[in-house]
N, C-alpha and C positions, 0 to 999 in steps of 0.2 A: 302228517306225512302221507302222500301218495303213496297207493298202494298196488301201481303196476305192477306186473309180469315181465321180466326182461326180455329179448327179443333181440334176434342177430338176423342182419343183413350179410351179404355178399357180393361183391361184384370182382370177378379178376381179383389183385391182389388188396382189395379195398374189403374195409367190416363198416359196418354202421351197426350198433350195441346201443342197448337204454339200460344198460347196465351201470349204474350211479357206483356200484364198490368198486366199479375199474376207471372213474372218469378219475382222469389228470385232472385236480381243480386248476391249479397252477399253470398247466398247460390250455384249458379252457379260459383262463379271468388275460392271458398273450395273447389269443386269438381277436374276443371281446375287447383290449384297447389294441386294435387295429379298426377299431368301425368306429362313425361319427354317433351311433345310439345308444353306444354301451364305454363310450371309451371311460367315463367316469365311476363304472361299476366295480368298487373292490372288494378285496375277499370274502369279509364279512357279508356283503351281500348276496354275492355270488354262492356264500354258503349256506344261507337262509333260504334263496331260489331252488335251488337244485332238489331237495327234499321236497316238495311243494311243484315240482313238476317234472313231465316225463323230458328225460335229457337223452338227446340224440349225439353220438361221440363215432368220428369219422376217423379210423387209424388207416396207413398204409401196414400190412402186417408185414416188408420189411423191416419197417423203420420202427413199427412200432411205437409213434409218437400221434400225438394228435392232429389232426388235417382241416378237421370238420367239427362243428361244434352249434348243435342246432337246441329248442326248448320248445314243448307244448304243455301251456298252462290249461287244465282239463281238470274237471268232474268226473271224466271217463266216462260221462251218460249222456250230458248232451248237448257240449259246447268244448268246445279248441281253442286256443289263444295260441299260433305260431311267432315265435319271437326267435331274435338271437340265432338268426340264421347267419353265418360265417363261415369260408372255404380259409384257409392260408394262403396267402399269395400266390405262392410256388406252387400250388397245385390248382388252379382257376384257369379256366377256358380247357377243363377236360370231361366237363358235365359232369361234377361230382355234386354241383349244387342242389339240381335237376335230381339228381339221385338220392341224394340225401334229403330234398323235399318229399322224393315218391318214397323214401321207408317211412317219412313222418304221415302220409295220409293213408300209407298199407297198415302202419302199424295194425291189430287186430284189437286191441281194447281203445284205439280212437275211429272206432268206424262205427255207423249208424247215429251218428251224433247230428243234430239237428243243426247245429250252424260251426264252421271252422273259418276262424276270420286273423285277420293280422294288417298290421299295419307296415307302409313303404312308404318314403320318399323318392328312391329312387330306382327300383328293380321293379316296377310295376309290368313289365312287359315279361320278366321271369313269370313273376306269380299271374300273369292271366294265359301266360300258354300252359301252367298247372290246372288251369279251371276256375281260378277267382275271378268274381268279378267286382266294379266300383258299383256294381248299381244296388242301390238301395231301396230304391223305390221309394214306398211311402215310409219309410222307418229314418231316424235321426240319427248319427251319430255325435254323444255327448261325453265329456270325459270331465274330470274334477279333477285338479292335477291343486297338490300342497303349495305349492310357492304362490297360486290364484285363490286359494280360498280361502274364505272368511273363519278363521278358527273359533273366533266366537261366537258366529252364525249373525244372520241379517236379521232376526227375529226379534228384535227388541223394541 
């Protein structure tokens, strides 16, 4: 289990919390099947993740309900993995995204970290007006994904 520091944002009548004993799972695993990279995620996994990384929870404090719903998978020393960035419908195109991105790289136990990466399909122009960029340079990106791999190994 990650061993974060919780952490509240503010903005107007908006919170941003990495407070995991207040995250609505329930209202987090709604948000997550509205997106094409998570819409398969249920409970059970969604409850094995959450322990295991720091969670970003966007409430309006009218409402009171969950809005925003973001994850950074982290050592806290010296690597980020931004995932599971999602706003709710009803609250998109008021820059909560944007904001909810900048509490995930103020946080103060993910900063001085040697590389903060994530992956998109489609919001690449969000995340490079944040500061990401695609360039790689001379480094590869490689992934092993279970449904491609040889479970018995190619070693025989």
């Amino acid at each position: 289990m990650l061993t974060d520091t919780p952490v509240e944002f503010r903005r107007d009548e908006y919170v941003v919390h990495t407070d995991r004993a207040r995250l609505d799972l329930d209202a987090a695993l709604a948000l997550l099947e509205t997106t094409h990279w998570a819409a398969v995620v249920d409970r059970a996994t969604l409850e094995r993740a959450v322990p295991n990384s720091v969670c970003f929870a966007l409430t309006d404090e009218h409402e009171s309900r969950l809005i925003g719903f973001a994850r950074a998978v982290s050592d806290l020393a010296t690597y980020a993995y931004l995932t599971d960035v999602v706003i709710a419908e009803s609250h998109r195109n008021r820059g909560l995204g944007a904001w909810l991105l900048d509490c995930m790289l103020a946080h103060p136990q993910l900063q001085g970290l040697r590389r903060v990466a994530l992956l998109t399909r489609d919001a690449i122009g969000f995340y490079t007006r944040a500061g990401f960029s695609a360039e790689l340079g001379d480094r590869h990106y490689l992934e092993r994904r279970p449904d491609t791999a040889d479970p018995a190994g190619a070693a025989s």
